[in-house]
Backbone as CSV, one residue per row, in Angstrom:
resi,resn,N_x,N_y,N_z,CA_x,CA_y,CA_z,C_x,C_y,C_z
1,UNK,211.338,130.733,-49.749,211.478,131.719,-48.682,212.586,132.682,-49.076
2,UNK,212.691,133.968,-49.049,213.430,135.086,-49.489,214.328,135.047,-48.215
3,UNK,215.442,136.205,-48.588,216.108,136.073,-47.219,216.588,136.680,-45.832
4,UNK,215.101,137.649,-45.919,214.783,138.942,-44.924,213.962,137.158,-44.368
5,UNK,212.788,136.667,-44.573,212.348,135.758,-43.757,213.152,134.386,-42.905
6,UNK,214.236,134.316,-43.781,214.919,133.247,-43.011,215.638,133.433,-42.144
7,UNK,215.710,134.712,-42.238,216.882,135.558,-41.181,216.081,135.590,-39.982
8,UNK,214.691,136.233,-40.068,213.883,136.017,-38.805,213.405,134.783,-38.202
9,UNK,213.532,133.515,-39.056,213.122,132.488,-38.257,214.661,132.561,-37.670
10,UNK,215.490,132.579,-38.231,216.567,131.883,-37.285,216.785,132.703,-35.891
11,UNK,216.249,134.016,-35.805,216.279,135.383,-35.137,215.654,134.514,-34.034
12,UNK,214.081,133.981,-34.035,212.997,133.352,-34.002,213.517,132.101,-32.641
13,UNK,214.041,131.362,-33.805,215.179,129.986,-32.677,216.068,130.271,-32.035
14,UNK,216.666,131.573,-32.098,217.868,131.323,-31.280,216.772,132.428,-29.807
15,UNK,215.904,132.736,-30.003,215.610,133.759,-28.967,214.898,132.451,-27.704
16,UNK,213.884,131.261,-28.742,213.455,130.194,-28.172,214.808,129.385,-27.370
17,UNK,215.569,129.564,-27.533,216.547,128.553,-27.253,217.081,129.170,-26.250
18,UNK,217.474,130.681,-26.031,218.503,131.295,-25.293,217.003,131.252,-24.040
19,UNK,215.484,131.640,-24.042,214.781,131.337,-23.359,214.413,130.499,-22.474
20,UNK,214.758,128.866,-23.317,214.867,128.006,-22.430,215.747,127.631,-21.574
21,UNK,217.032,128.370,-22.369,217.962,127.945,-21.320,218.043,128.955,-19.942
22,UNK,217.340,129.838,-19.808,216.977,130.916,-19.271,216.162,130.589,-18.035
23,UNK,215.197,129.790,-18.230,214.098,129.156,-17.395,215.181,127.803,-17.129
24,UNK,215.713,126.957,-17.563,216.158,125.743,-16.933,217.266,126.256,-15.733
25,UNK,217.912,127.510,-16.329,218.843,128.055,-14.501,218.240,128.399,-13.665
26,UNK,216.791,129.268,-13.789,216.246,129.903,-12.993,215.388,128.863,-11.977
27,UNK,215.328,127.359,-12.393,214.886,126.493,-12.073,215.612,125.440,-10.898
28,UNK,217.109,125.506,-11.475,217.891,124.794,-11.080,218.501,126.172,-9.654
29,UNK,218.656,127.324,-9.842,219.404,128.378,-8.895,218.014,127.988,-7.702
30,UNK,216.337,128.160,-8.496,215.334,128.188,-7.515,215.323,126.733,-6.516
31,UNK,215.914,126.041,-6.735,215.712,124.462,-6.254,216.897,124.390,-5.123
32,UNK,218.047,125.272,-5.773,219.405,124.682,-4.859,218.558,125.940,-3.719
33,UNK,217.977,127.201,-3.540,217.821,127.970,-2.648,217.075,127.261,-1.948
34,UNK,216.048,126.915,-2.144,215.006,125.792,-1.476,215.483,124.925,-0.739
35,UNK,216.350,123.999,-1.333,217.425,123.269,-0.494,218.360,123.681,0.609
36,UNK,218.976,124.852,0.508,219.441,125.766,1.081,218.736,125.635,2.416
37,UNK,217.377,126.861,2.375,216.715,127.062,3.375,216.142,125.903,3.954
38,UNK,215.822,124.812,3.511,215.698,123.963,4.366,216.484,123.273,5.216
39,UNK,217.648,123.359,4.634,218.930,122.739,5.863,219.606,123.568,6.949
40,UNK,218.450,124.595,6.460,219.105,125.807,7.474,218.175,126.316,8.367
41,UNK,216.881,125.626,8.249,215.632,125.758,9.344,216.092,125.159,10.824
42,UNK,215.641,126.127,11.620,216.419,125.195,12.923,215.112,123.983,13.370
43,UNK,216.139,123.655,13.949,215.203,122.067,14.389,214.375,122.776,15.258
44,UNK,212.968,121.821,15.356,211.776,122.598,17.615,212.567,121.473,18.223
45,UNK,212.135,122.317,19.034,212.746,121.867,20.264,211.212,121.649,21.476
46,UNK,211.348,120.807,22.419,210.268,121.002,23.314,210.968,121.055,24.697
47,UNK,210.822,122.309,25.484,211.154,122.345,26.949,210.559,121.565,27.514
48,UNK,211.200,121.283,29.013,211.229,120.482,29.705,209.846,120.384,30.516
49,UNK,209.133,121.768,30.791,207.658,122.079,31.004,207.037,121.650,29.819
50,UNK,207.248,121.942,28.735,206.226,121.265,27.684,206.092,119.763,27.277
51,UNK,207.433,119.366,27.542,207.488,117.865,28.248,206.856,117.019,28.725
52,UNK,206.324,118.109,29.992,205.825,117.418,31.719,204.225,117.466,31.061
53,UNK,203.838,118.381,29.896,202.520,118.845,30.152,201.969,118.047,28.796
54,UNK,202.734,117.925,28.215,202.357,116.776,26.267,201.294,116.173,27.068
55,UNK,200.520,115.220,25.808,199.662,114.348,26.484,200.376,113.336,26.105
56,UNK,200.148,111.811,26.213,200.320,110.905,25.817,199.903,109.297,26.054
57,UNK,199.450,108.828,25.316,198.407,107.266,25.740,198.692,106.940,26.431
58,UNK,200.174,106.800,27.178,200.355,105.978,28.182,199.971,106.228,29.233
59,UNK,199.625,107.833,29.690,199.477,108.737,30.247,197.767,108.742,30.711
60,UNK,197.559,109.049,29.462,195.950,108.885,29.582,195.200,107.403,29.590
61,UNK,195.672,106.132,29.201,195.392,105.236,29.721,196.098,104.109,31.183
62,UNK,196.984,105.033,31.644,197.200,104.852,33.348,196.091,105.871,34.284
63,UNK,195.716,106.971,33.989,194.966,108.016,34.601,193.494,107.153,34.893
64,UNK,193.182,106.341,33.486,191.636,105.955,33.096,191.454,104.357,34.603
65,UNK,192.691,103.833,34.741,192.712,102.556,34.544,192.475,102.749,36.430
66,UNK,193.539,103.876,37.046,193.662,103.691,38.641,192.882,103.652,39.615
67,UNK,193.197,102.683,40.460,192.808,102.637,41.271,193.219,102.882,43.180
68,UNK,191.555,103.719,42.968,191.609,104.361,44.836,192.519,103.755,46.055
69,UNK,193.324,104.381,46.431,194.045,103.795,47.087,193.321,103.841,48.514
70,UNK,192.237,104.126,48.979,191.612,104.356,50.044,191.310,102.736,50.259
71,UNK,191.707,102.289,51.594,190.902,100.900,51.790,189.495,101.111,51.977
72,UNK,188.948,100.004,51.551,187.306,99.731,51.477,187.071,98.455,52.574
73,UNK,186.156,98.714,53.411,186.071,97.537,54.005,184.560,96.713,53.788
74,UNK,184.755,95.188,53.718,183.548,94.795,53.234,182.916,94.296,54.478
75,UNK,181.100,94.026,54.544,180.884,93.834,55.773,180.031,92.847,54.931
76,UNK,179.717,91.635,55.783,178.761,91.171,55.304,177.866,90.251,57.195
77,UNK,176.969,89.676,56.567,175.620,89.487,57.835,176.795,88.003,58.089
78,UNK,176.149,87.738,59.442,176.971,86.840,60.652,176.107,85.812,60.070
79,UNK,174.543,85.677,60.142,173.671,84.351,59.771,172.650,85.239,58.492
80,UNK,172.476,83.805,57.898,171.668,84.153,56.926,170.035,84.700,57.656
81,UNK,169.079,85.884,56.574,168.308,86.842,57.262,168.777,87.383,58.680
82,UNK,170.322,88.122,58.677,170.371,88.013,60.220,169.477,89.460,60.041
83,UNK,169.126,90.569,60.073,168.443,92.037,60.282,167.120,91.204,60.862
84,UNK,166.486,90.298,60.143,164.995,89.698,60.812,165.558,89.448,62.097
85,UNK,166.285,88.573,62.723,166.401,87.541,63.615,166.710,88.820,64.828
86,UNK,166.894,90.089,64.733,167.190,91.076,65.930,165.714,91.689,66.599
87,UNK,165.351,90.377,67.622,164.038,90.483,68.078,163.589,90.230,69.756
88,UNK,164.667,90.353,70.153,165.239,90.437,71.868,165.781,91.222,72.458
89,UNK,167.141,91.276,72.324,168.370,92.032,72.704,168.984,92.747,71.495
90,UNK,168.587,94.089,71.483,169.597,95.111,70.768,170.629,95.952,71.659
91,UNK,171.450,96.532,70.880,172.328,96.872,71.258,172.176,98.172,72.285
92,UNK,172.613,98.176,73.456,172.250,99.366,74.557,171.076,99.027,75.481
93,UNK,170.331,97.874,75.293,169.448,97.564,75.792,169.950,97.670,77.261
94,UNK,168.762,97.757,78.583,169.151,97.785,80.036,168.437,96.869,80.084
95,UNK,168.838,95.484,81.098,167.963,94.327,81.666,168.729,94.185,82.866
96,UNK,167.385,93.737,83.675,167.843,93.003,84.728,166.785,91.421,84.966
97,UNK,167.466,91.067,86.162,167.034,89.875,85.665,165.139,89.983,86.215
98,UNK,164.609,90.799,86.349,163.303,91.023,86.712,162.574,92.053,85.415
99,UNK,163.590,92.570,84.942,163.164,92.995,83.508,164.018,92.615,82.266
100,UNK,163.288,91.829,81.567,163.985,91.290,80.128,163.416,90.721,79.265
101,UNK,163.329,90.910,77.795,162.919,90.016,77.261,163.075,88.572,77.005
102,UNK,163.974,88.289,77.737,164.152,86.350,77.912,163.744,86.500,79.393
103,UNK,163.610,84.850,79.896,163.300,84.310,80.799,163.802,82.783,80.891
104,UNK,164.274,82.537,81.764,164.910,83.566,82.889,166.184,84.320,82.797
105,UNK,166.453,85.545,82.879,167.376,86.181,82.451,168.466,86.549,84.166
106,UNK,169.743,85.779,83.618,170.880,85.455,84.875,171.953,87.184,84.651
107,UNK,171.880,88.345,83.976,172.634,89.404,84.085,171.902,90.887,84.050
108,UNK,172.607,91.477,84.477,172.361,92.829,84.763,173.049,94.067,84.100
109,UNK,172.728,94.834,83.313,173.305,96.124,82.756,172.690,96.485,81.595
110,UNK,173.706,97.474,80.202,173.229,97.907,79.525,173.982,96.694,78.556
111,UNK,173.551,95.946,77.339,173.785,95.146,76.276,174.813,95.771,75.435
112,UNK,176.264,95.306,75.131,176.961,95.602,74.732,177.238,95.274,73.281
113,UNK,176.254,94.498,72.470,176.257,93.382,71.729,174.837,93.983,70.678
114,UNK,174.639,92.941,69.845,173.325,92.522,69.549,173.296,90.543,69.292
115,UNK,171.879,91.006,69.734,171.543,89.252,69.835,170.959,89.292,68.259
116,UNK,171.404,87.964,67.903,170.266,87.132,66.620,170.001,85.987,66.841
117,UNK,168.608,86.225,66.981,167.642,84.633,67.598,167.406,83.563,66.279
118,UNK,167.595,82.444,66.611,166.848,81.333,66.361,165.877,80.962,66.129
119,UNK,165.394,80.582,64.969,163.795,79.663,64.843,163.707,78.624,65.765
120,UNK,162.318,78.469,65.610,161.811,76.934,66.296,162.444,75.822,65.425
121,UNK,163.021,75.892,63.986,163.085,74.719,63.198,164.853,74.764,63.057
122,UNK,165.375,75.580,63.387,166.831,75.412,63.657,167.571,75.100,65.004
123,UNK,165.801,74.691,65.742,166.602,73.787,67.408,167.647,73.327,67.146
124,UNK,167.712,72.188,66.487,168.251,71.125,66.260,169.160,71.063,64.891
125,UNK,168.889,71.898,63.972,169.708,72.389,63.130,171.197,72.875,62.951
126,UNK,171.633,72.693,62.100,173.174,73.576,61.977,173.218,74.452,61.633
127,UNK,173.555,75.486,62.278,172.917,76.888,61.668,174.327,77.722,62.102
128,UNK,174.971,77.992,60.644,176.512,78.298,60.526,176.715,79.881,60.951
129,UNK,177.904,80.416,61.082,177.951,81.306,62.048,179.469,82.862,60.742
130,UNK,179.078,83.214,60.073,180.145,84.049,59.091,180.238,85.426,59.839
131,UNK,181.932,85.172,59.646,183.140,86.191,59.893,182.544,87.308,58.790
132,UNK,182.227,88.745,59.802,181.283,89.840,59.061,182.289,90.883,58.608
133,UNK,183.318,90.591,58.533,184.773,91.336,58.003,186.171,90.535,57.468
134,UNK,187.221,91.660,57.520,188.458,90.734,56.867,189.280,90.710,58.145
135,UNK,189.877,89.566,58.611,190.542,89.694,59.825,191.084,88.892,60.227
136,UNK,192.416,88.933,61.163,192.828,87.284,61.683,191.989,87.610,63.187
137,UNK,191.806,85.695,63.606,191.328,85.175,64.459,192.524,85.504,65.589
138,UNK,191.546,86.169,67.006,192.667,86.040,67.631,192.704,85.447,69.025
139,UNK,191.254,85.160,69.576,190.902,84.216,70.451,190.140,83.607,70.187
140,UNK,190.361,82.422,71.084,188.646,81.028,70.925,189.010,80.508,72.238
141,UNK,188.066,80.321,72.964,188.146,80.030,74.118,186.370,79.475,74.520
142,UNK,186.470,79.190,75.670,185.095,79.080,76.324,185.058,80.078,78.055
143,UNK,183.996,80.311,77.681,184.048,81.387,78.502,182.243,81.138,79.657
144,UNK,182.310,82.002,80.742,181.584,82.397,81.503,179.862,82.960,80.871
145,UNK,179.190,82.635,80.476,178.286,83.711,80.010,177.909,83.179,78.491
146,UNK,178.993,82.876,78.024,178.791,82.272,76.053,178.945,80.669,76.061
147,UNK,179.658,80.131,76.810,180.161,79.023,76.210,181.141,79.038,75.601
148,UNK,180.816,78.702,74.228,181.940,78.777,73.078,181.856,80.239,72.471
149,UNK,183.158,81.240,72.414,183.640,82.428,71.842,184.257,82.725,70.809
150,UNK,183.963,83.558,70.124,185.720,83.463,69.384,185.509,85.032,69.032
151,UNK,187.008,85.496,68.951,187.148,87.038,68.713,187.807,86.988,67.526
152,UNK,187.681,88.192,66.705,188.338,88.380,65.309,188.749,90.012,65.813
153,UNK,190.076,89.940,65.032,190.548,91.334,64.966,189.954,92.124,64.008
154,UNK,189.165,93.235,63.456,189.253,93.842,62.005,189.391,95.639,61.785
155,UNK,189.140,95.817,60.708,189.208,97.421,60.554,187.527,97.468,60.256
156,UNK,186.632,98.712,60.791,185.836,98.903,60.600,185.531,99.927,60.624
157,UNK,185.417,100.762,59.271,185.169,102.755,59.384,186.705,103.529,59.786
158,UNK,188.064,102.549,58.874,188.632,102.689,59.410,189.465,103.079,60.569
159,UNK,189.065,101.893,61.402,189.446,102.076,63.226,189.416,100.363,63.302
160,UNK,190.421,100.312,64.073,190.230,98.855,64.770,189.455,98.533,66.080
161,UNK,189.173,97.327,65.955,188.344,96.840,65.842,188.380,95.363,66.599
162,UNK,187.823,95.203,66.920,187.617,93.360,67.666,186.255,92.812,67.661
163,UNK,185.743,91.770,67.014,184.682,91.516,67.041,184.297,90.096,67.838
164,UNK,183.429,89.966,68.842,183.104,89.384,69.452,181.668,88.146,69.166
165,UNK,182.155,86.627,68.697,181.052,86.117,68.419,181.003,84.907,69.176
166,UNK,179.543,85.457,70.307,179.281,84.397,71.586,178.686,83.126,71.220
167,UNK,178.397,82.031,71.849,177.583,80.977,72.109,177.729,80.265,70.709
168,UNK,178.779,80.143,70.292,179.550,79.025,69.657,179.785,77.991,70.114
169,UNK,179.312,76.505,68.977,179.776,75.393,69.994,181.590,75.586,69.042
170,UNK,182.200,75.464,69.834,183.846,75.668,70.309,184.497,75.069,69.456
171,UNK,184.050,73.607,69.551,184.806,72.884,68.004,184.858,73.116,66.676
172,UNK,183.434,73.460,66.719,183.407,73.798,65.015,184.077,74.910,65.077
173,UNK,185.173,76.225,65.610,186.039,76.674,65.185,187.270,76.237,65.011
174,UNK,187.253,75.609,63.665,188.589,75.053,63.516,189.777,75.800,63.118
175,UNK,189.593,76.966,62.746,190.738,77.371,62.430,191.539,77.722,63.586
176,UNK,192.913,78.247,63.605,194.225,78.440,64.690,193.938,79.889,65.109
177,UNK,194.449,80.091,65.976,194.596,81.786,66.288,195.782,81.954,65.498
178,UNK,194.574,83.462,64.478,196.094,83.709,63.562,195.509,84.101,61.926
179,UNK,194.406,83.105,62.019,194.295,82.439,60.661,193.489,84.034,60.190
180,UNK,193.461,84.296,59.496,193.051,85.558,58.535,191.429,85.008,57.605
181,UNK,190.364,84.923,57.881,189.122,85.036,57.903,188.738,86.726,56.747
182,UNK,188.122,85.976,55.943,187.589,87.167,54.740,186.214,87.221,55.463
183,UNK,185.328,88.290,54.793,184.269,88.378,55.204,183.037,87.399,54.574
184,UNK,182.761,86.885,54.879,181.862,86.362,54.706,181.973,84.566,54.791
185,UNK,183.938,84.455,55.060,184.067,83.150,55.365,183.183,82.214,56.757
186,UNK,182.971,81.058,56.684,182.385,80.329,57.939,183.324,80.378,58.807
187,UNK,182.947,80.519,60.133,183.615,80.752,60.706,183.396,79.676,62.020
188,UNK,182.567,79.162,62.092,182.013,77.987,63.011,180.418,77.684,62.550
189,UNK,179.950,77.339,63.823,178.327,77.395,63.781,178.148,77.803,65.367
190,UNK,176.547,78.112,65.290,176.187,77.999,66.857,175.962,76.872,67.732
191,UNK,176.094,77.032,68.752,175.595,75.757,69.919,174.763,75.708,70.345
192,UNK,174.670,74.406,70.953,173.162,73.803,71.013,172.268,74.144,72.272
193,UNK,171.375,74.927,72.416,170.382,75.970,73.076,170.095,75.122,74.627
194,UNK,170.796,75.936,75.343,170.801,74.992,77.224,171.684,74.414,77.422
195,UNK,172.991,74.329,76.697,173.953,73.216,76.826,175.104,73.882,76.990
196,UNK,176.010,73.261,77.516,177.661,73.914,77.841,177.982,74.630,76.361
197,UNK,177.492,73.963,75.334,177.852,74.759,74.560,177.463,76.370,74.174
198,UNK,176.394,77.034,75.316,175.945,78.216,75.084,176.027,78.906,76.813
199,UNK,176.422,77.397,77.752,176.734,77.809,79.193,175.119,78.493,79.553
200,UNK,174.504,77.425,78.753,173.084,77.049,79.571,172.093,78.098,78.939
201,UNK,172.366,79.142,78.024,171.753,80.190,77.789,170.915,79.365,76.112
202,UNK,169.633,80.403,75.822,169.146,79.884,74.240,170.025,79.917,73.433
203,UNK,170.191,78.961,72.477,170.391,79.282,70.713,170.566,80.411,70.249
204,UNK,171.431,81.181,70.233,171.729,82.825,69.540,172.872,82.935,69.595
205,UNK,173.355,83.956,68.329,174.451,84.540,68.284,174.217,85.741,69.169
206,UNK,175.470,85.839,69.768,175.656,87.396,70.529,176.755,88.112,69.998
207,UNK,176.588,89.499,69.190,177.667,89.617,67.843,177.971,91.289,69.052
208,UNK,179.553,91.435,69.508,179.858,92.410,69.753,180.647,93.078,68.906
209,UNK,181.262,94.623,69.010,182.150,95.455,68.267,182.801,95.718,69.267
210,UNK,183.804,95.408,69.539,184.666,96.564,70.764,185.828,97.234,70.078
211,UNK,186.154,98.579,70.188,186.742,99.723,69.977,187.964,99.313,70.038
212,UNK,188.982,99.697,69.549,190.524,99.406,69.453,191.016,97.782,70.361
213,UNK,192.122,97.774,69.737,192.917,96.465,69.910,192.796,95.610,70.956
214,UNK,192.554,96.165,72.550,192.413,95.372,73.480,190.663,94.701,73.574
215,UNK,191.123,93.203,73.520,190.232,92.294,73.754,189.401,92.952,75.106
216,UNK,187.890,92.650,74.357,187.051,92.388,75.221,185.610,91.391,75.302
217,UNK,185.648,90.859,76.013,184.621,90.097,75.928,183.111,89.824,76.933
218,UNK,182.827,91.326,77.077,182.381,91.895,78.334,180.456,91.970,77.032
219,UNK,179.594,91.446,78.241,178.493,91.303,77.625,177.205,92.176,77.549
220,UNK,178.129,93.050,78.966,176.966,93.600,79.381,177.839,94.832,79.620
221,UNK,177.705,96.358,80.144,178.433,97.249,81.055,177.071,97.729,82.302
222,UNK,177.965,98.442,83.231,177.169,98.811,84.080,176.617,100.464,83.978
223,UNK,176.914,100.847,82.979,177.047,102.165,83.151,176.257,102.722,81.713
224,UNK,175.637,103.835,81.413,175.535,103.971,79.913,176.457,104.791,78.567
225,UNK,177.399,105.865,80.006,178.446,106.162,79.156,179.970,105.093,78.831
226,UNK,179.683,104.123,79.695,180.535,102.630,79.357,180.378,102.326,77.730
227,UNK,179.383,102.585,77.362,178.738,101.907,75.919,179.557,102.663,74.952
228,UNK,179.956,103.721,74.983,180.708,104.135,73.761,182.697,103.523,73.354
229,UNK,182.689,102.556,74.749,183.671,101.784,73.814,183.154,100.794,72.768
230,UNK,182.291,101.038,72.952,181.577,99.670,71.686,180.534,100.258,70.932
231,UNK,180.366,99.606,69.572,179.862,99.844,68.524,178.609,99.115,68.207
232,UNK,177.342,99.827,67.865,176.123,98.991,67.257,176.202,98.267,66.464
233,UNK,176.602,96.855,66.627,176.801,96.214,65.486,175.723,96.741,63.960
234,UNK,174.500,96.573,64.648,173.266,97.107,63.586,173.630,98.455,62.616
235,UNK,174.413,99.163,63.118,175.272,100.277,62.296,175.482,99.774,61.073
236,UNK,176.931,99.012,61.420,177.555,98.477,60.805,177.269,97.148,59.479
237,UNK,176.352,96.774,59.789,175.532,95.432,59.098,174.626,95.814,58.009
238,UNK,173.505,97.426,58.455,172.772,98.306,57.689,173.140,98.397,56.619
């Protein structure tokens, strides 16, 4: 090699060299700026409305899960097939004792109640008697007209409520005045058809509704605008 060529390689290396070192600052100045601007990005932030409005699972699986705070009231039938067994006395009916569908019939007015009759094969049968709401018991007595009674307090269409269930034999309500009765719990049975236990009348339930808190145990009224303190049971049972 002559020495015009060696002069240019070395020309050659030092231009490679001063190059690289050229690119390794421009590398190292580009990295610390980078660094720089990132420690100097401001933090997000989320207001206190954007807060309230985020979504979040806990959020959306409490929303999925709640429940209606509206009470529901459950109703269920007094005797088993009771809708068949309403084949005498419905509710509003007018009898006297020269017009009625029983015989011999001892009262007079408009039916405050509905009746549910008896088969021929549950003469003699036990034929159980269910609390058609949620409610405490709040009389049992024997009475004029039923025999054996018993009244339940309840809510029905939200409104209170007293429900009236006649011609019970008396003992088989064992529970206390007081006792809190679900719907569809037993609640006695009926009594036995001509006997003190129905105060001489047939085998049937006589199922009343009477309108707010004060007890009544009235079987009949005399009047027909009397009837709107009380409720079609058949409404209610439908």
């Amino acid at each position: 090699m002559n020495k015009i060529e060696g002069s240019r390689c070395d020309l050659d290396q030092d231009m490679k060299i001063q190059f690289i070192a050229m690119m390794l600052a421009v590398s190292v100045l580009g990295a610390g700026c980078a660094k720089n601007e990132l420690e100097t990005l401001p933090t997000p932030s989320i207001s206190p409305s954007m807060a309230q409005t985020a979504p979040s699972v806990a959020a959306s699986t409490s929303s999925t899960v709640s429940v209606s705070t509206h009470a529901t009231n459950t109703i269920t039938l007094p005797l088993s097939d009771a809708l068949s067994r309403v084949t005498k006395k419905s509710f509003g009916l007018y009898v006297t004792p020269q017009h009625s569908p029983v015989s011999p019939e001892r009262f007079k007015g408009y039916h405050v109640g509905t009746d549910f009759e008896t088969t021929a094969d549950e003469k003699d049968a036990v034929v159980s008697v269910q609390a058609i709401c949620d409610g405490a018991l709040a009389m049992k007595k024997r009475a004029t007209g039923y025999g054996g009674v018993a009244v339940q307090r309840c809510k029905i269409n939200g409104g209170e409520v007293t429900v009236i269930y006649g011609h019970l034999k008396l003992t088989s309500v064992t529970a206390s005045v007081g006792h809190v009765f679900r719907a569809g719990d037993a609640l006695g049975v009926l009594g036995k058809g001509f006997s003190t236990e129905t105060d001489g009348e047939r085998k049937h339930l006589h199922l009343g509704i009477h309108r707010g808190k004060a007890i009544s145990i009235l079987g009949y009224v005399q009047s027909k605008a009397a009837l709107s303190a009380w409720i079609d049971p058949m409404s209610v049972l439908r």
